[in-house]
DRENFI-840949 format. One line per field, with one value per residue (C-alpha): residue number from 0; x, z, y; residue in three letters. Coordinates in Angstrom, 1 decimal. Example, Ala and Ser with C-alpha at 12.3 -4.5 7.8 and 13.67 -1.06 7.14 Angstrom:
// DRENFI-840949
num	0_1
u	12.3_13.7
w	7.8_7.1
v	-4.5_-1.1
residu	ALA_SER
***
This chain:
// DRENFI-840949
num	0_1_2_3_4_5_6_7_8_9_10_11_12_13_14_15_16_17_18_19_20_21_22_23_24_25_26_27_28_29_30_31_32_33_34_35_36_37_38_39_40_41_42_43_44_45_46_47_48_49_50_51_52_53_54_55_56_57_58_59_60_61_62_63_64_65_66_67_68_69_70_71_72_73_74_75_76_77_78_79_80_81_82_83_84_85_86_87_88_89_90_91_92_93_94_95_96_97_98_99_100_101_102_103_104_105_106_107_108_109_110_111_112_113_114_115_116_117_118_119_120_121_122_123_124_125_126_127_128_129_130_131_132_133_134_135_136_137_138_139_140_141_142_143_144_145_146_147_148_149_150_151_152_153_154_155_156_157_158_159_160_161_162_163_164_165_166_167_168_169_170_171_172_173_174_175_176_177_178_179_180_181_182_183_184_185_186_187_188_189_190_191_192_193_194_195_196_197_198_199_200_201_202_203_204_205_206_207_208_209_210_211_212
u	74.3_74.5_71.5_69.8_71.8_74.7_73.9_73.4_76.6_78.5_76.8_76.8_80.5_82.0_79.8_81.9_85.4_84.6_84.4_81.6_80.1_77.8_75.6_78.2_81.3_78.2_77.0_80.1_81.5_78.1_78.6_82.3_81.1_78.3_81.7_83.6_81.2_80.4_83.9_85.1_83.5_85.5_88.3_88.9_89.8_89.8_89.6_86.7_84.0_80.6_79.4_78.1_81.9_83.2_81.6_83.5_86.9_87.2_85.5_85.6_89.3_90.5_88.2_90.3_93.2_91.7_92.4_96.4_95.7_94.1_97.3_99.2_100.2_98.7_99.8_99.6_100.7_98.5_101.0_99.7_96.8_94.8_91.1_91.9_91.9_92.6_93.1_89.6_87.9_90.8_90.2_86.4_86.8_89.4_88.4_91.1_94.2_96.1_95.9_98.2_97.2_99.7_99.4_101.5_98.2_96.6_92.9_93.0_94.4_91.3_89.0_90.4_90.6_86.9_86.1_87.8_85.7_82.6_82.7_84.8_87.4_89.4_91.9_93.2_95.5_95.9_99.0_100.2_103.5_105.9_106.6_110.5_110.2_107.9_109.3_107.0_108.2_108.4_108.6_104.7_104.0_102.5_102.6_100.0_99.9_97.1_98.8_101.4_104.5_107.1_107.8_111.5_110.1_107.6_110.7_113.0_110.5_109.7_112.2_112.7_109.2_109.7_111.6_112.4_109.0_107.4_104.9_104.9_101.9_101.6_98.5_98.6_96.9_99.2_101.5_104.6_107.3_109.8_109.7_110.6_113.5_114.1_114.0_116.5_118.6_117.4_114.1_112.7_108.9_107.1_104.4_102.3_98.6_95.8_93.0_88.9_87.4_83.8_82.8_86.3_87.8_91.1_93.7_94.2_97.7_98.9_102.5_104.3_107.9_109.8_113.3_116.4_118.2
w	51.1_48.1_48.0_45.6_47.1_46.6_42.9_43.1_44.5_41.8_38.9_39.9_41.2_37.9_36.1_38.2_37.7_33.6_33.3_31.8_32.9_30.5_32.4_32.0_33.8_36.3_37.7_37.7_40.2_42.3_42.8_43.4_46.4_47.4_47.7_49.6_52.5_52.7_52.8_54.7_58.2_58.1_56.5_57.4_53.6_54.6_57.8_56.3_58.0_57.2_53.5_53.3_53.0_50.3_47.2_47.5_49.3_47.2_44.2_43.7_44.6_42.7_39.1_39.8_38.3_35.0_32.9_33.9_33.2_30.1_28.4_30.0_29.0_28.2_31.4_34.8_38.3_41.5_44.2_47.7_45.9_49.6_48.9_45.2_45.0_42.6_40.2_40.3_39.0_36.6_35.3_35.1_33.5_30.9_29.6_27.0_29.4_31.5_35.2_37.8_41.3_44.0_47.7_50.1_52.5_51.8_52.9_50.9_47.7_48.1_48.5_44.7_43.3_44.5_42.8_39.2_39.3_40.5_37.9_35.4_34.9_32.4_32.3_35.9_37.6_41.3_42.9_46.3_47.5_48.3_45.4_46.0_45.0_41.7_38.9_35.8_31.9_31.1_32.4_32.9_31.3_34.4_38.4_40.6_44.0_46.1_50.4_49.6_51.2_51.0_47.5_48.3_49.0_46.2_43.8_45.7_45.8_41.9_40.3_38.7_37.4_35.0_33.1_31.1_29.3_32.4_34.6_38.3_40.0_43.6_45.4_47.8_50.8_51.1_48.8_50.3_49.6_52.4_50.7_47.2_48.5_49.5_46.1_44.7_42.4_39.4_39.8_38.8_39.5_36.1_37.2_40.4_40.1_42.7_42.6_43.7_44.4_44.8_48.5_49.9_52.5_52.7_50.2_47.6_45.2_42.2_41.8_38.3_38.2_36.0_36.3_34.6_33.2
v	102.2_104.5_107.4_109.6_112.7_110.6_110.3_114.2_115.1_112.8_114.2_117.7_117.7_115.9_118.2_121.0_119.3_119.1_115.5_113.8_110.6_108.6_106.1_103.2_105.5_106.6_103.5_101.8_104.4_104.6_100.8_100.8_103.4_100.5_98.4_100.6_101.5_97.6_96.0_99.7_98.1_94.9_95.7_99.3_100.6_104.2_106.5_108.2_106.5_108.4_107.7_110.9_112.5_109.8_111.2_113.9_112.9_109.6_109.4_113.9_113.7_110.7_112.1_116.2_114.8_112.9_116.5_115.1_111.8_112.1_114.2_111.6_107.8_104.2_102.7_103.9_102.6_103.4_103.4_102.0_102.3_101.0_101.0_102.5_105.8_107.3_104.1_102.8_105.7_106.8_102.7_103.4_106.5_105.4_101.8_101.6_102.1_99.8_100.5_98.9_99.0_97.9_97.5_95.9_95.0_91.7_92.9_95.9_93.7_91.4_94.1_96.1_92.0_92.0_95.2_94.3_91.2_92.7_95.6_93.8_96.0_94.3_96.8_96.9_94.7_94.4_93.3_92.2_93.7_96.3_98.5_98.4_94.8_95.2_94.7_94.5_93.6_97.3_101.0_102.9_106.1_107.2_106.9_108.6_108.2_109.9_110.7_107.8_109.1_112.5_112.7_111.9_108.5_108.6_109.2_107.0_104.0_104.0_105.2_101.9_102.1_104.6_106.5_109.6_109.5_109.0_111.3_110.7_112.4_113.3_114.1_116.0_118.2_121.6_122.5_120.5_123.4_121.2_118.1_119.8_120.7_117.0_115.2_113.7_115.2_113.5_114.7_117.7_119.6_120.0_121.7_121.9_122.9_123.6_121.2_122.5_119.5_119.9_119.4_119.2_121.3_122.2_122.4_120.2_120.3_117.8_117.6_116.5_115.2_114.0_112.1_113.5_110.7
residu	UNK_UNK_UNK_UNK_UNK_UNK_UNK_UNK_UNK_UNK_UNK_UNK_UNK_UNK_UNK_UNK_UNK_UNK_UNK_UNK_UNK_UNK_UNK_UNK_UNK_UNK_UNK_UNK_UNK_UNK_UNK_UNK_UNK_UNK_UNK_UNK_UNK_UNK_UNK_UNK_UNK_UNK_UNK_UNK_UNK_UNK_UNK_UNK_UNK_UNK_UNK_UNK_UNK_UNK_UNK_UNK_UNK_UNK_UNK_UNK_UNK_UNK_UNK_UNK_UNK_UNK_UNK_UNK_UNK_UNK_UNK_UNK_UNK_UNK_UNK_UNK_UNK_UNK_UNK_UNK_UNK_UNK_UNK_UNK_UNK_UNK_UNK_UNK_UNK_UNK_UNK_UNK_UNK_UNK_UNK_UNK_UNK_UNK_UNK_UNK_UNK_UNK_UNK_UNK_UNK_UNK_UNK_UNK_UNK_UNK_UNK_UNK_UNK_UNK_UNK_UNK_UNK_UNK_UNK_UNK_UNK_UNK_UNK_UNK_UNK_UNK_UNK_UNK_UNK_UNK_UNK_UNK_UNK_UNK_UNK_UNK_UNK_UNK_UNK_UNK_UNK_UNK_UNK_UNK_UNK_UNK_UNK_UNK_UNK_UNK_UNK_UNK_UNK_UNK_UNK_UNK_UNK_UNK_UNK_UNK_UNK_UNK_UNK_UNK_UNK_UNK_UNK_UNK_UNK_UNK_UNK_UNK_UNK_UNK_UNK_UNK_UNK_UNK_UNK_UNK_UNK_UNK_UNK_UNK_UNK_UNK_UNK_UNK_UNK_UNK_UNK_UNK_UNK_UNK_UNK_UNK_UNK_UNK_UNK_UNK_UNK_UNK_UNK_UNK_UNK_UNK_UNK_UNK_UNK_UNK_UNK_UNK_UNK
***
């Protein structure tokens, strides 16, 4: 059940992360949080269990990176996207782009299906399967994924997703300085930034590759 301190913490901790939510963007996350702690019992979307802690480490986490995302492209791809973070909020917060969400687990494909027809989120599509077997109709501007995999996988796994124009973005916890030295060699670290997300502990870092053709 979503609360008035709930409410609170969302306004206040956008308002911290400089992103502004009309009433639309507002409610539409509040009742994608409704969705999640109802389905989160039966279909176990996400470890965090208390409602109280996923304002900030879902819906806080996923809206740190729309500063990247909004510099970025028209079409993004939410790798094991699970009970969609980030791609849900990014989709609510940007209306006129194209959001992909892919997931290799049935349940947690029924549960984002469930959400785009609930909040009618016409730009988001959801799809059932392993990312080394996707293959859309063209390359996406940008790929996020939010505690995927090592970014050797990351890279490895959707390389044919994008291409030179393209902006893969990893979030992650601490500043994985081993698994940089692990990607492959036509990948390259644009930029790496620390993230404060309002009501989180512990680090929080956003990676930026790009693939040398």
């Amino acid at each position: 059940m979503v609360t008035a301190p709930h409410v609170e913490e969302l306004r206040q901790g956008a308002r911290q992360l400089g992103v502004e939510l009309d009433a639309t963007r507002q409610d539409r996350l509040l009742a994608y949080l409704a969705l999640l702690i109802k389905w989160n019992k039966a279909y176990n979307l996400t470890a965090v269990r208390d409602p109280d802690e996923m304002v900030s480490r879902h819906l806080l986490d996923s809206l740190s990176v729309v500063p990247f995302v909004e510099a970025g492209g028209y079409t993004w791809l939410d790798v094991g996207s699970g009970g969609g973070m980030p791609g849900i909020p990014l989709a609510i917060l940007f209306p006129e782009r194209r959001f992909t969400l892919l997931d290799s687990n049935g349940k947690k494909t029924r549960f984002l299906t469930q959400v785009k027809l609930e909040l009618k989120l016409d730009n988001l599509e959801v799809v059932h399967g392993r990312v080394e077997e996707f293959r859309p109709e063209r390359p996406f501007t940008g790929i996020v994924s939010r505690a995927f995999s090592s970014l050797k996988d990351f890279a490895t796994w959707t390389r044919h997703l994008g291409d030179g124009a393209t902006r893969w973005l990893a979030m992650k916890g601490q500043a994985p300085a081993d698994e940089l030295q692990a990607l492959p060699a036509d990948f390259r670290l644009e930029a790496q930034h620390a993230l404060a997300v309002p009501g989180c502990q512990g680090q929080r870092h956003l990676l930026i590759l790009r693939r040398t053709l």
